[in-house]
C-alpha atoms as an extended CHARMM CRD file, in Angstrom:
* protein
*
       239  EXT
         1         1  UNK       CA              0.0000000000        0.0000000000        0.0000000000  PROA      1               0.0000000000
         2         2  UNK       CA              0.8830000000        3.3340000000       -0.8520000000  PROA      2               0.0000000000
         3         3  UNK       CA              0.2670000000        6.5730000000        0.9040000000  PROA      3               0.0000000000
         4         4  UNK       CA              1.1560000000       10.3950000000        1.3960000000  PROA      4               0.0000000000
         5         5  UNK       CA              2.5600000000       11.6090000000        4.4580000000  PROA      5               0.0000000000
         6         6  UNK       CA              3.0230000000       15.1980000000        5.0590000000  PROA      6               0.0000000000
         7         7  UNK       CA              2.6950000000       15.9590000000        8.3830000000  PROA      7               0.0000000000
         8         8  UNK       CA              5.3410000000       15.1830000000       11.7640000000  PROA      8               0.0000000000
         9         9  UNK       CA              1.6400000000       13.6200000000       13.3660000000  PROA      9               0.0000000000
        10        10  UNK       CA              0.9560000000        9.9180000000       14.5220000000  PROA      10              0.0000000000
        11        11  UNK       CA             -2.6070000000        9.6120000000       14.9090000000  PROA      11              0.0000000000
        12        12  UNK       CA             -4.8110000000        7.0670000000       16.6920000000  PROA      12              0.0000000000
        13        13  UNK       CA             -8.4970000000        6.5180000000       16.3380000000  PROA      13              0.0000000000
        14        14  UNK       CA            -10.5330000000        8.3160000000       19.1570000000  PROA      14              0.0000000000
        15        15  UNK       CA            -13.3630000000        6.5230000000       20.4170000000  PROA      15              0.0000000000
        16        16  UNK       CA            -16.7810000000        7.6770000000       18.5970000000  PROA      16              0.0000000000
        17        17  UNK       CA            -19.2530000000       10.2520000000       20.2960000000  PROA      17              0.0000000000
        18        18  UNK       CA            -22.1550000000        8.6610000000       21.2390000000  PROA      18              0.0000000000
        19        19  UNK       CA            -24.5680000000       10.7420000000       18.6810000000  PROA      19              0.0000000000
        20        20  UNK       CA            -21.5240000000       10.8080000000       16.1480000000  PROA      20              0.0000000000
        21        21  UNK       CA            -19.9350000000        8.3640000000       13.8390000000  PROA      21              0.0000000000
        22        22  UNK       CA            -18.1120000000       10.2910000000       12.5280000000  PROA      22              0.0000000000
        23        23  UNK       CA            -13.8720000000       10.3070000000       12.4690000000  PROA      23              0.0000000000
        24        24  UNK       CA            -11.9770000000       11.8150000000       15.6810000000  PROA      24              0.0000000000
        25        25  UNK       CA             -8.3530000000       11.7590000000       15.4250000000  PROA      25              0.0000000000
        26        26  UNK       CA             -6.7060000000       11.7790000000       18.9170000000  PROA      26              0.0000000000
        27        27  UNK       CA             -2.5830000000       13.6530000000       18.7460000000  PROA      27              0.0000000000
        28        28  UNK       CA             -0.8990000000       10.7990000000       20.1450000000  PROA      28              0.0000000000
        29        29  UNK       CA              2.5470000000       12.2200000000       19.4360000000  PROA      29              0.0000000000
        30        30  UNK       CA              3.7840000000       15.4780000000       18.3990000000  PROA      30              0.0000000000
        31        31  UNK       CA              7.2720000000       17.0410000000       17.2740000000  PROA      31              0.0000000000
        32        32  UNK       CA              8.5840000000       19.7870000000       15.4170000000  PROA      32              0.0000000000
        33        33  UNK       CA             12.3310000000       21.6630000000       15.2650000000  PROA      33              0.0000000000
        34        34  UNK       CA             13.0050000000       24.8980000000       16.0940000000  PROA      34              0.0000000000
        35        35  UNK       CA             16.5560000000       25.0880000000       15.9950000000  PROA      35              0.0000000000
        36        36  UNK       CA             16.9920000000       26.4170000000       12.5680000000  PROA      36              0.0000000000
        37        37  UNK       CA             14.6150000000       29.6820000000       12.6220000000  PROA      37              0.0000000000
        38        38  UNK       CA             13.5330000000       30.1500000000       16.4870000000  PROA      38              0.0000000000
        39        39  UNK       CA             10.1920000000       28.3590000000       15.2710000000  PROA      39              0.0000000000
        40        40  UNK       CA              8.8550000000       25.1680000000       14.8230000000  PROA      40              0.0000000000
        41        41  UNK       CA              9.5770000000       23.7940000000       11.2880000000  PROA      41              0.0000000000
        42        42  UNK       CA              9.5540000000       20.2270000000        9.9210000000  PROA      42              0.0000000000
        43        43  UNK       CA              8.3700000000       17.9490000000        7.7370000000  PROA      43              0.0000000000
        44        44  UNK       CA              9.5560000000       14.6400000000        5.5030000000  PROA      44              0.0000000000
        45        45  UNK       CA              9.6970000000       12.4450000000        8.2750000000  PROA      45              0.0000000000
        46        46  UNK       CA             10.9600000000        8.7170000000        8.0800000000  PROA      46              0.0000000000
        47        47  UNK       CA             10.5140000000        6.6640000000       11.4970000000  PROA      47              0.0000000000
        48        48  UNK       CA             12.6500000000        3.3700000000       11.6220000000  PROA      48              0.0000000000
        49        49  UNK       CA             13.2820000000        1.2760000000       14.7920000000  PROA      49              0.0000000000
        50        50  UNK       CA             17.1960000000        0.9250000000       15.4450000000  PROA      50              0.0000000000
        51        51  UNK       CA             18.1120000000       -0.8920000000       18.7920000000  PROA      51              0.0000000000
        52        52  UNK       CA             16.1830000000       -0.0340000000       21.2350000000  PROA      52              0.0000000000
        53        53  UNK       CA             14.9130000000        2.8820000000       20.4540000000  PROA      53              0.0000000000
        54        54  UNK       CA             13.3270000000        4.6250000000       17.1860000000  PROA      54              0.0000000000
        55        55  UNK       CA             14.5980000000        7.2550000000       15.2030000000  PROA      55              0.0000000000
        56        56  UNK       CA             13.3800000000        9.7700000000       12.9950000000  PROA      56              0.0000000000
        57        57  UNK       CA             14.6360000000       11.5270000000        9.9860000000  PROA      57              0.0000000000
        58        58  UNK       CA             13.0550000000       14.8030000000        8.6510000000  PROA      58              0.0000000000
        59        59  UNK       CA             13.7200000000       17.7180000000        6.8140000000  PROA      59              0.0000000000
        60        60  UNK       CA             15.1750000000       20.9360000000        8.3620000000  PROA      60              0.0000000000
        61        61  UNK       CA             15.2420000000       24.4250000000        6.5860000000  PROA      61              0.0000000000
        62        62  UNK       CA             17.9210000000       26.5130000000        6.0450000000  PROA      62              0.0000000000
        63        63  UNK       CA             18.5060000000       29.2190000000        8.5300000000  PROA      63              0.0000000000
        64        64  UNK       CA             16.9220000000       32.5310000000        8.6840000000  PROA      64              0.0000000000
        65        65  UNK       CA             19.0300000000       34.4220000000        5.8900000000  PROA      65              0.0000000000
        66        66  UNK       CA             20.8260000000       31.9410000000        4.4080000000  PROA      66              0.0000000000
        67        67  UNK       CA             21.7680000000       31.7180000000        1.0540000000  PROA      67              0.0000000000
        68        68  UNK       CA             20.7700000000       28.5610000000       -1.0540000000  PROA      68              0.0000000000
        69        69  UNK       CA             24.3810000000       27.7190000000       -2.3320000000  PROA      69              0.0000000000
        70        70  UNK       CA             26.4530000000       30.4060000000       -0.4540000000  PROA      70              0.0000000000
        71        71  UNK       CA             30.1420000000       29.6020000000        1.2730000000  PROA      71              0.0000000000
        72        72  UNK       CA             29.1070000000       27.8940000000        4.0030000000  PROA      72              0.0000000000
        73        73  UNK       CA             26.3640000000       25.3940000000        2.5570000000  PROA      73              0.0000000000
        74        74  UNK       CA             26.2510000000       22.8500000000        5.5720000000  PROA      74              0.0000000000
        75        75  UNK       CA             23.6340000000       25.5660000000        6.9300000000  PROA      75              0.0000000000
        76        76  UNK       CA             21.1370000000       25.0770000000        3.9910000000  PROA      76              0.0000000000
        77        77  UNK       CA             18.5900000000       22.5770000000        3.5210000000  PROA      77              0.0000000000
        78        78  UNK       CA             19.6810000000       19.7580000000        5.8470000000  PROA      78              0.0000000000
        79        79  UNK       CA             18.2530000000       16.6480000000        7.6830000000  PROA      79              0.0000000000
        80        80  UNK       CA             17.6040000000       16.2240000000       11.3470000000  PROA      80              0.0000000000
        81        81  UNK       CA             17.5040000000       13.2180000000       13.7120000000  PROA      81              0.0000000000
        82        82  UNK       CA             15.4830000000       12.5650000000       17.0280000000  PROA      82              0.0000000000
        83        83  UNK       CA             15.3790000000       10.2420000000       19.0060000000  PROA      83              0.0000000000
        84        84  UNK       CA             12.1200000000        8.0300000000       21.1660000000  PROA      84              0.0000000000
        85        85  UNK       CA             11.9600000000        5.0090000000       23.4730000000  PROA      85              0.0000000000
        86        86  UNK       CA              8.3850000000        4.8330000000       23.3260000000  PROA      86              0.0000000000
        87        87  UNK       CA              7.0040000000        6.9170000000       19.6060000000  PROA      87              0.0000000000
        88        88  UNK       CA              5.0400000000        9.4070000000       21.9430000000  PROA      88              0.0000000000
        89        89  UNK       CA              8.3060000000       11.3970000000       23.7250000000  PROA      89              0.0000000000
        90        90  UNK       CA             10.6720000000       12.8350000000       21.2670000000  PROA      90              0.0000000000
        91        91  UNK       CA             14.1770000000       14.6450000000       21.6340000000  PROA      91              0.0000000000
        92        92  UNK       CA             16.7770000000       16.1750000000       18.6400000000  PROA      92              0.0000000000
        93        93  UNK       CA             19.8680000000       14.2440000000       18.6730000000  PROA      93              0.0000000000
        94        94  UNK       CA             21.6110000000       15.6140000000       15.5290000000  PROA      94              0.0000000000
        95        95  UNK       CA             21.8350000000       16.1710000000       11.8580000000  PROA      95              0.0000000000
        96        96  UNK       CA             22.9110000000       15.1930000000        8.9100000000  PROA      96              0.0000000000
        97        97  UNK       CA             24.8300000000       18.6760000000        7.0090000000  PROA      97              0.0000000000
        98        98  UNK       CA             25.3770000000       18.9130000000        3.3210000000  PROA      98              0.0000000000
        99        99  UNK       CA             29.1710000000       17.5860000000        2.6180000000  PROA      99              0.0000000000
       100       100  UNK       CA             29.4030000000       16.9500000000       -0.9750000000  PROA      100             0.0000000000
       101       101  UNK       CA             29.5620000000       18.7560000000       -4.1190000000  PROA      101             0.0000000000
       102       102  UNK       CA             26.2050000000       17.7020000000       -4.6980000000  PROA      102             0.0000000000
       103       103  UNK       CA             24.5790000000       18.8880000000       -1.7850000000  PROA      103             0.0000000000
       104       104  UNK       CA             25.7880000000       22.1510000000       -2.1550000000  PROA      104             0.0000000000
       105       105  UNK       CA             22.1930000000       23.4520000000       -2.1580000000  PROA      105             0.0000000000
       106       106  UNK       CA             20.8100000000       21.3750000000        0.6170000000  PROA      106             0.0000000000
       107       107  UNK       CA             19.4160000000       17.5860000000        1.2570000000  PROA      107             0.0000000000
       108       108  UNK       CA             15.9590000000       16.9170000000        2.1990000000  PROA      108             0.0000000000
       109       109  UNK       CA             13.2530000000       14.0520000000        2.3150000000  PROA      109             0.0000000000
       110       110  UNK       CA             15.0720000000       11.0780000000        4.1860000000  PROA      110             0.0000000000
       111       111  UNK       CA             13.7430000000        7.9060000000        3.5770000000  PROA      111             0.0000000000
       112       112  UNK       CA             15.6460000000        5.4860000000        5.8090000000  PROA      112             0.0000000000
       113       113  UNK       CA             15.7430000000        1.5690000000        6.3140000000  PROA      113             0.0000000000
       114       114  UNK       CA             17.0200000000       -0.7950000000        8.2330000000  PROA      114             0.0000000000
       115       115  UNK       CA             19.9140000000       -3.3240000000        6.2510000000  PROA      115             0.0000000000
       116       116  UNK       CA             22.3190000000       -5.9040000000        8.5910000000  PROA      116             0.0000000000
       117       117  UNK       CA             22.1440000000       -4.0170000000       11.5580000000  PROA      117             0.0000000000
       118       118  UNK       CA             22.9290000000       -0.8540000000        9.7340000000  PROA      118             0.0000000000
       119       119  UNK       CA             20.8650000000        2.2890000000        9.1920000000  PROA      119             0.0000000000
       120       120  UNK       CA             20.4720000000        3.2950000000        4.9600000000  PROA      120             0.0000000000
       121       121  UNK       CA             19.3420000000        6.7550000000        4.5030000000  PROA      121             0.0000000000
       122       122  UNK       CA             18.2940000000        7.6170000000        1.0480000000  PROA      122             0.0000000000
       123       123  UNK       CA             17.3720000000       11.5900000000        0.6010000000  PROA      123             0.0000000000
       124       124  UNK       CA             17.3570000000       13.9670000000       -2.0790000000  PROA      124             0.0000000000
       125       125  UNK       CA             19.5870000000       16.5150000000       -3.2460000000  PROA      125             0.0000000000
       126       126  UNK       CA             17.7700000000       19.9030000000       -3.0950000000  PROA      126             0.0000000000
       127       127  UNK       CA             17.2220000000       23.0460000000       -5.4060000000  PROA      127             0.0000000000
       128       128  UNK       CA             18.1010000000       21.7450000000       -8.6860000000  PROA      128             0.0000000000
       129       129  UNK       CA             15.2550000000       21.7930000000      -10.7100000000  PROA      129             0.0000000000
       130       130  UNK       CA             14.8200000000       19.0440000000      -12.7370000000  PROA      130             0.0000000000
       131       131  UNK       CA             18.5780000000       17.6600000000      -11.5930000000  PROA      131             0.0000000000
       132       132  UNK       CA             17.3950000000       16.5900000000       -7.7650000000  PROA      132             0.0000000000
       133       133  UNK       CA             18.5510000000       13.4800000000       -7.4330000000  PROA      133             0.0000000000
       134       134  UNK       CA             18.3400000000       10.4170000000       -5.0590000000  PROA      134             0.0000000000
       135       135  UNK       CA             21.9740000000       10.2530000000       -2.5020000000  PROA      135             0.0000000000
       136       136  UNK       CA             22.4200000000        7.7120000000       -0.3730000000  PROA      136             0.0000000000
       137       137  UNK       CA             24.8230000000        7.2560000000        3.4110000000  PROA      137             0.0000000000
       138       138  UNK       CA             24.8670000000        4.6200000000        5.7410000000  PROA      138             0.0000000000
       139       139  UNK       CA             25.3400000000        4.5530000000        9.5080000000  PROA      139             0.0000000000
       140       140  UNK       CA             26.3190000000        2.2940000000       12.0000000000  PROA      140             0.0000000000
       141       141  UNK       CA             25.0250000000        4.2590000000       14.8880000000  PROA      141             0.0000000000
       142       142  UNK       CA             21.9130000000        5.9260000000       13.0960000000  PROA      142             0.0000000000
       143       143  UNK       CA             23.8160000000        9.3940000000       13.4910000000  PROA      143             0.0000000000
       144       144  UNK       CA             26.8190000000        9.2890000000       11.7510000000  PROA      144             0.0000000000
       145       145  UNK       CA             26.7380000000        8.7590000000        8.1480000000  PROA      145             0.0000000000
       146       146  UNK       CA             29.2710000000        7.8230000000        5.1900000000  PROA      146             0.0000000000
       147       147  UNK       CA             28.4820000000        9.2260000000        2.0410000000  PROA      147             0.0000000000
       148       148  UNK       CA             27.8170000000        6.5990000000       -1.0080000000  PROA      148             0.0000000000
       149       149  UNK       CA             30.9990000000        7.8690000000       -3.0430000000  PROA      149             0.0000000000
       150       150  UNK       CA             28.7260000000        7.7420000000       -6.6140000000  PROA      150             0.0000000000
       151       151  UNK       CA             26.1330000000       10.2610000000       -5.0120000000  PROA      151             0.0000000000
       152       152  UNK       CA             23.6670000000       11.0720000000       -6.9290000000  PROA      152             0.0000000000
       153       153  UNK       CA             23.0790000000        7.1400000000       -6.9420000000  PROA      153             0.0000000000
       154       154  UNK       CA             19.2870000000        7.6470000000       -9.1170000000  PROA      154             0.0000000000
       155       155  UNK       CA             18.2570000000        9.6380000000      -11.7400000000  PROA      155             0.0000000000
       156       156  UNK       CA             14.7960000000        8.0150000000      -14.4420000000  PROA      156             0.0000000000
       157       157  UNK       CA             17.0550000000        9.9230000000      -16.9670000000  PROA      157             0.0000000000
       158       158  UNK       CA             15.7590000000        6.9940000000      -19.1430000000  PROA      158             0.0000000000
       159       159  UNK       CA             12.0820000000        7.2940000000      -18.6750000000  PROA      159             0.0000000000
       160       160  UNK       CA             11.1170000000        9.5240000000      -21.4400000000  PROA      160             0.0000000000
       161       161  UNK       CA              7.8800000000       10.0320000000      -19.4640000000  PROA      161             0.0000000000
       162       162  UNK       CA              9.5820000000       11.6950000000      -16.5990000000  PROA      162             0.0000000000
       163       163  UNK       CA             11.7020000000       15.0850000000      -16.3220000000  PROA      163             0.0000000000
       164       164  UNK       CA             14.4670000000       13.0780000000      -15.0960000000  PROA      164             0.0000000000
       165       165  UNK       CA             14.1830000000       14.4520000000      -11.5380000000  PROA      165             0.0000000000
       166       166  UNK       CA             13.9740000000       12.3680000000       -8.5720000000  PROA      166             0.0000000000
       167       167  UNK       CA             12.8720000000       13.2670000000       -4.6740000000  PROA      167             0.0000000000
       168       168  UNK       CA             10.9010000000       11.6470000000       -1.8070000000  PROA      168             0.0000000000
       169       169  UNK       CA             12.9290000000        8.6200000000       -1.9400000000  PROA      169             0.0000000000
       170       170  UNK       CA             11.2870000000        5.6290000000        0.1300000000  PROA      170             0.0000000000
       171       171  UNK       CA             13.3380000000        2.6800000000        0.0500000000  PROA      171             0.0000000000
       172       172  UNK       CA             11.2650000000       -0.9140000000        0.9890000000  PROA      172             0.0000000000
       173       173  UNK       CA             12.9360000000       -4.3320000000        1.0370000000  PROA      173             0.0000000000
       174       174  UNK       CA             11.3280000000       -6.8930000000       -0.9010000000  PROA      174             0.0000000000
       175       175  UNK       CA             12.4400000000      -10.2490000000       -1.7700000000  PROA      175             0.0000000000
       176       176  UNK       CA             16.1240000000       -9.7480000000       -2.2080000000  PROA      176             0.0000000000
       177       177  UNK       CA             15.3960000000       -6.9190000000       -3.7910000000  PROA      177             0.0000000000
       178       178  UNK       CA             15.6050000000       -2.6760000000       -2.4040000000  PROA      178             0.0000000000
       179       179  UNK       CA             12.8250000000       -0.7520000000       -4.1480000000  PROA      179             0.0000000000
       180       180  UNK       CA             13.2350000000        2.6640000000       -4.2570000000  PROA      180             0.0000000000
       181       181  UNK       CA              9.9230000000        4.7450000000       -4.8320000000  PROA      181             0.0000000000
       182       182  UNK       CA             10.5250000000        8.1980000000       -5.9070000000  PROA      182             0.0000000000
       183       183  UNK       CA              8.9520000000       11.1430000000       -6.9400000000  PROA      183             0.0000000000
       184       184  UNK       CA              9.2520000000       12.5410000000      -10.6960000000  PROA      184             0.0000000000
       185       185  UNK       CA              7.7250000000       15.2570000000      -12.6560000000  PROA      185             0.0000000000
       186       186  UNK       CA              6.5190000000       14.7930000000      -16.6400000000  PROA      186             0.0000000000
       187       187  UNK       CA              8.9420000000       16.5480000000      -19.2470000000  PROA      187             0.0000000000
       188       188  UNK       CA              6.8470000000       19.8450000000      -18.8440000000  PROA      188             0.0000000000
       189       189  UNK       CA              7.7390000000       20.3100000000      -14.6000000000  PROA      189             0.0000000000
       190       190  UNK       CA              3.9050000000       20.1890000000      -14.6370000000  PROA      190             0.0000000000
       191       191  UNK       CA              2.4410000000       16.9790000000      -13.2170000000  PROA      191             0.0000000000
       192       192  UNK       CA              4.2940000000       15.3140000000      -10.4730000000  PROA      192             0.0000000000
       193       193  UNK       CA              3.8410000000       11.1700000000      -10.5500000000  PROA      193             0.0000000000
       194       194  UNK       CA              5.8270000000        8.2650000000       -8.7040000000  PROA      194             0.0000000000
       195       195  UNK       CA              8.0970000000        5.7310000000      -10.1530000000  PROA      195             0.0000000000
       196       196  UNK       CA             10.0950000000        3.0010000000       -8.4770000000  PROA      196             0.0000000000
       197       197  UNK       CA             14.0130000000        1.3480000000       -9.3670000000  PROA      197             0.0000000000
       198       198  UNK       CA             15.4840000000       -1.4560000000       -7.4250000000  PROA      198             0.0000000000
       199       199  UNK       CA             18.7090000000       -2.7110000000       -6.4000000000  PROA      199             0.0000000000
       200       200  UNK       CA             20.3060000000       -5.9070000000       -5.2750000000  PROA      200             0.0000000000
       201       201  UNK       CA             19.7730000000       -5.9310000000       -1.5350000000  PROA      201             0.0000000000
       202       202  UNK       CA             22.9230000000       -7.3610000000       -1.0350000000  PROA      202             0.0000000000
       203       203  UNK       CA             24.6590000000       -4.6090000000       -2.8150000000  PROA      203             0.0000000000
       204       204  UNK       CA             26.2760000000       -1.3500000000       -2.1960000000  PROA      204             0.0000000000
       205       205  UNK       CA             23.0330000000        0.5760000000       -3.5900000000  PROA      205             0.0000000000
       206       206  UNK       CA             25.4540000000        2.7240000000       -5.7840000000  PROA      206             0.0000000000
       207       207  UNK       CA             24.9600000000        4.5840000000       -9.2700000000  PROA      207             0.0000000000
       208       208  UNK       CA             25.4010000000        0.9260000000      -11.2840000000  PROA      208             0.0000000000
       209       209  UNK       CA             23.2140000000       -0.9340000000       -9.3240000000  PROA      209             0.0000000000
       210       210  UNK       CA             20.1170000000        0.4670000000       -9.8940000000  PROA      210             0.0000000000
       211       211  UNK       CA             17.5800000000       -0.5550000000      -12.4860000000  PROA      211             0.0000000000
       212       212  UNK       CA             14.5180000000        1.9110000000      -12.9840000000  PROA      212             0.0000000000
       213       213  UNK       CA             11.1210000000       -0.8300000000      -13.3150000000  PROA      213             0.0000000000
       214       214  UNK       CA              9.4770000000        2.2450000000      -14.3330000000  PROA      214             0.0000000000
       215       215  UNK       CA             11.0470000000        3.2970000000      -17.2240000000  PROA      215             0.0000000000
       216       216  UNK       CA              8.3080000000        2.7780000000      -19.3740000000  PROA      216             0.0000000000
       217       217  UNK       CA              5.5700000000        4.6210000000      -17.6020000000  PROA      217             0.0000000000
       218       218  UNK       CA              4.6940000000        5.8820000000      -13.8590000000  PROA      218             0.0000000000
       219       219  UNK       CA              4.0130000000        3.2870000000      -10.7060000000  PROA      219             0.0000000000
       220       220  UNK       CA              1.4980000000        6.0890000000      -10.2510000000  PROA      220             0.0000000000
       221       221  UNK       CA              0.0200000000        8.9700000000      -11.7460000000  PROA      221             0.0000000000
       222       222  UNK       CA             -2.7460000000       11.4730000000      -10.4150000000  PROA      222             0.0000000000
       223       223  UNK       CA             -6.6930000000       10.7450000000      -11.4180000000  PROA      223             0.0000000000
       224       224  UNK       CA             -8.4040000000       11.6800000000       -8.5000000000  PROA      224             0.0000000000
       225       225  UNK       CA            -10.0510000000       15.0430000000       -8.1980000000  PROA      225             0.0000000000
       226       226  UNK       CA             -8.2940000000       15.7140000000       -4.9840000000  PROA      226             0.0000000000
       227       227  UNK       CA             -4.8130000000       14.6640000000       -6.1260000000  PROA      227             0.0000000000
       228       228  UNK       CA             -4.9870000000       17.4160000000       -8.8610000000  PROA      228             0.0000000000
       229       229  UNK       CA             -1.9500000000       17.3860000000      -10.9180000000  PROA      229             0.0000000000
       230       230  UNK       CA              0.4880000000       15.8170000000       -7.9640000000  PROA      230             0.0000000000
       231       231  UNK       CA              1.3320000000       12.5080000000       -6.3900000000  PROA      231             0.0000000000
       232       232  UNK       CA              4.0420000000       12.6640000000       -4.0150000000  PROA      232             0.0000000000
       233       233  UNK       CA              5.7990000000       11.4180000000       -0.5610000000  PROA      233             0.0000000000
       234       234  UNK       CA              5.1530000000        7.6880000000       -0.8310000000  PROA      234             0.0000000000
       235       235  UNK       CA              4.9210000000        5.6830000000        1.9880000000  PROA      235             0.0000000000
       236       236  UNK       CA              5.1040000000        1.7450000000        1.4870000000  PROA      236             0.0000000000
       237       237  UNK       CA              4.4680000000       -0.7980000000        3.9160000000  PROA      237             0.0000000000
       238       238  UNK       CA              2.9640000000       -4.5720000000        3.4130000000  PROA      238             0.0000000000
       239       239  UNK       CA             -0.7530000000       -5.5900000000        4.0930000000  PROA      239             0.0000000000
């Protein structure tokens, strides 16, 4: 199943009022950074349980007056990491800073997984137009990461269907395989649609071993009223 997340907010179902049937979410958990701009601000987040305790990744924006691309990048666009025992209490433990040349405008949208005990963070390059691209580090802590030395590891530069831009990565391990999901836009920046590329799961998940399974046309497209002309953020689990 595949869904759009786009909010920092785990929700429970709320018992139903006794003249009501109607649908009462209950806030079971809340969290937002304010670190960057004195107020709260984040989104993208990515939940995995590492050890005994679960982290989250999520998108952080640049400081208050800070240049996209200026001397001093690592303050841009960046990635932040908290920490909870029990998904309900929250607390910041760190980031992950723009290092390479690639970055130089930001990272955003984590998508991380779980691999042999270490943590796989896939995330997009930021501010590029139709050049964000899919990066990828790995950790064996969950807060220090090693950049993948082929960054950008996934571009569908050979779907003609797509723009060849790639965000929102969601990476979901299926039968030996590592499925990627990613967001695209058509050749015209117009309509925004989802595609999907997998790897080897026993690989390195660099440029080579990727093979885009949607090369010939979108995993999925936009046709309801409400989706309008964008699909985005997926979210994959197993039913």
């Amino acid at each position: 199943m595949i869904i759009a997340v786009s909010a920092s907010l785990l929700l429970e179902s709320a018992p139903a009022a006794r003249q009501s049937t109607e649908y009462e979410p209950t806030l079971v958990s809340h969290y937002s950074d304010s670190t960057r701009r004195g107020r709260p601000y984040a989104k993208d987040p990515s939940i995995i349980r590492f050890g005994n305790r679960y982290l989250m990744y999520y998108s952080i924006p640049p400081a208050d007056g800070q240049k996209q691309g200026a001397e001093g990048f690592q303050t841009g666009w960046a990635i932040g990491i908290a920490e909870s025992r029990d998904l309900k209490r929250w607390r910041k433990v760190g980031e992950v800073l723009p290092v390479q040349a690639v970055e130089r405008n930001g990272i955003a949208a984590p998508g991380a997984i779980v691999i042999r005990g270490r943590v796989h963070l896939f995330y997009q390059n930021y501010g590029n137009g139709r050049r964000d691209a899919i990066n990828h580090a790995v950790s064996s802590d969950g807060l220090t990461f090693v950049r993948n030395t082929s960054n950008p590891v996934f571009r569908p530069v050979d779907a003609p269907w797509s723009a060849g831009r790639a965000i929102d990565a969601e990476p979901f391990a299926h039968k030996g395989k590592l499925l990627l999901y990613y967001a695209t836009r058509d050749p015209d920046m117009k309509v925004q649609k989802i595609g999907v590329a997998q790897a080897p799961l026993h690989s390195t998940f660099d440029r080579d071993s990727w093979t885009n399974l949607s090369k010939e046309g979108p995993a999925l497209t936009p046709v309801l009223d409400w989706e309008r002309n964008c699909v985005e953020a997926p979210r994959v689990r197993t039913h």
